[in-house]
N, C-alpha and C positions, 0 to 999 in steps of 0.2 A: 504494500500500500504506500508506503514511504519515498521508492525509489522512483514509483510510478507518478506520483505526486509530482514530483523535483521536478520528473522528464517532464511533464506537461505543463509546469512553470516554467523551465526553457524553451520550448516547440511556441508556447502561446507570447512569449518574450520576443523570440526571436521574427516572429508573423507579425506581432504590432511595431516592432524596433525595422521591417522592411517595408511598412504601408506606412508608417511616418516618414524614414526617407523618401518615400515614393512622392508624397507628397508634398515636399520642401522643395525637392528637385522642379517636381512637375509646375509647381510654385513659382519657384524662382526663373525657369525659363520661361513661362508667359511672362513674368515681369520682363523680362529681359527684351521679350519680345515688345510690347506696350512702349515701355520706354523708347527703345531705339526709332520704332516708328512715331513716336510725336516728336521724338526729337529731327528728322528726316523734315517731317510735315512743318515743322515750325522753321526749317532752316530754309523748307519751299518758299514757304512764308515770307519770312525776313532773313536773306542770305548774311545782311549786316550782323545779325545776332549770332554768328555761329561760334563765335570764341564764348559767349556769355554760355549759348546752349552746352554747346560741349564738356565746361565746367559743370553743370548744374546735371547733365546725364551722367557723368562719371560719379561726384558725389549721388547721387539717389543711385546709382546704381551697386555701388559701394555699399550703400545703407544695407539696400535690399539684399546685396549676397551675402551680408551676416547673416541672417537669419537662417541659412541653410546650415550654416558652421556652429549657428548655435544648435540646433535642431541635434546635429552628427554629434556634437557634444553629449548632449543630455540619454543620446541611443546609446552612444559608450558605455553610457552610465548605467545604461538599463544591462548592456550586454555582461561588462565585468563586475559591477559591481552591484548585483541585481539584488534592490532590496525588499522583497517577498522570498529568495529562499530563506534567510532569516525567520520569516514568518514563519514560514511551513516548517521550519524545520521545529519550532516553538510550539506548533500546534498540534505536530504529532511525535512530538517528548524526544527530540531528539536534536 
């Protein structure tokens, strides 16, 4: 019962630690994508502005691809240092 336990806190760890990345990623490239084309459409715009734009797509774009690093972070954290086997292991005395 114990070991069976464990394995199915890793199996179900590991399925939600791969639809989170899934998600961040999938995430982070429509941002990618959005961005770069308003930034395109505002340079059609105003060709003059494209030092301004340029600036202001690199920062927000910077912004945005933390969150995927932070995301990979916290999955690490799920991965090595998974804290529900603690749980289980407390729950069934051992």
């Amino acid at each position: 019962m114990g070991a069976e336990l464990i394995a199915s806190i890793y199996a179900s760890t590991a399925i939600g630690v791969g639809i989170i990345l899934a998600a961040a990623g999938l995430g982070s490239a429509l941002g990618w994508g959005m961005i770069c084309s308003k930034f395109i459409e505002g340079i059609a715009r105003q060709p003059e502005m494209r030092a301004q734009l340029t600036g202001q797509m690199l920062f927000t774009g910077g912004l945005m691809e933390a969150f995927p690093m932070i995301v990979l972070g916290i999955s690490m954290w799920f991965i090595f240092a998974n804290p529900f086997i603690g749980a289980a292991k407390n729950a069934i005395g051992g």
